[in-house]
C-alpha positions as CSV (number, residue, x, y, z in Angstrom):
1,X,147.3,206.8,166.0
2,X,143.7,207.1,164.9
3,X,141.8,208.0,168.0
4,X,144.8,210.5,168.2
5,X,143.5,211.9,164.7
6,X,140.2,211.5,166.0
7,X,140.6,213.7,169.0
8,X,142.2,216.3,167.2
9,X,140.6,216.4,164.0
10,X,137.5,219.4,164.1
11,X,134.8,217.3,164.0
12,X,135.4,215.6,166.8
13,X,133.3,215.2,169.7
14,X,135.4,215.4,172.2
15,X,136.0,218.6,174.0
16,X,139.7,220.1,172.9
17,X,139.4,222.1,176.5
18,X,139.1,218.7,178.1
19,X,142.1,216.9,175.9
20,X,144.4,219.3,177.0
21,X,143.7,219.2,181.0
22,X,143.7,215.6,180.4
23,X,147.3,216.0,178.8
24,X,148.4,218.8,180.9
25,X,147.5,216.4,184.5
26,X,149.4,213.5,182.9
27,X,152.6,215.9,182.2
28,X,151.8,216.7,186.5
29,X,152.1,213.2,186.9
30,X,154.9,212.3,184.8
31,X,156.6,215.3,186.6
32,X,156.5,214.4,189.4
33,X,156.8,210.5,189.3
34,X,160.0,211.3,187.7
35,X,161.2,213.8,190.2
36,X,160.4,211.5,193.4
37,X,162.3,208.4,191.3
38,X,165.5,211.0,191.0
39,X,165.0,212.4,194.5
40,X,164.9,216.2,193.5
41,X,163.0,218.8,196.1
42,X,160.1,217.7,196.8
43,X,158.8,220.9,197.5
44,X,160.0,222.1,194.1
45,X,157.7,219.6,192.7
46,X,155.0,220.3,194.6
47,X,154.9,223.8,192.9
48,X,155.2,222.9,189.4
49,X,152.9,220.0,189.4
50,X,150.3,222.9,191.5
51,X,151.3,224.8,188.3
52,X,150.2,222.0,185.9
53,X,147.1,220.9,187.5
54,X,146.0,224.1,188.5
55,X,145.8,225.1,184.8
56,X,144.6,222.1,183.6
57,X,141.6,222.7,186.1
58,X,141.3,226.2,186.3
59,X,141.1,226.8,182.4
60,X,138.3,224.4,182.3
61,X,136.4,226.4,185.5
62,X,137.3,229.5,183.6
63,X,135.3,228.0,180.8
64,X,132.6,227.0,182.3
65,X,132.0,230.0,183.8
66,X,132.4,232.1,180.6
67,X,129.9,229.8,178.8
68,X,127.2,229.9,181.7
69,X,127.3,233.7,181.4
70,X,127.1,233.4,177.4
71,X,124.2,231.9,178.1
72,X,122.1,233.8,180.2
73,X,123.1,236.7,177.7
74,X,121.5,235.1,175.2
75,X,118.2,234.0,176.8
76,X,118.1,237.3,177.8
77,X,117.7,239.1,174.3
């Protein structure tokens, strides 16, 4: 329970952005672990777990991309 309150707590060091893509691509893998073990559609599953990992990844691209264009508008001034 501790490193749980350590994650989340604000001084943490750990990246909140990268806590949540971890949590949202083990919830891909639960999915989908689940959905093969009570043989639902396969491609069904293919899209939501694309959903999950695809916004576990693309929030942190997005992120990275928003914070490399911070700072060059900083260095710039």
């Amino acid at each position: 329970m501790s490193l749980f309150r350590e994650l989340l707590s604000q001084k943490s060091d750990t990246s909140m952005m990268r806590f949540l893509s971890l949590i949202s691509l083990l919830i891909a893998g639960g999915v989908a672990c689940f959905g093969v073990y009570a043989g639902r559609d396969l491609m069904g599953l293919a899209g939501l777990c694309a959903v999950f990992v695809g916004g576990s990844f693309g929030g942190k691209v997005s992120q990275k991309f928003a914070e490399s264009q911070t700072n060059v508008n900083i260095e710039e001034k």
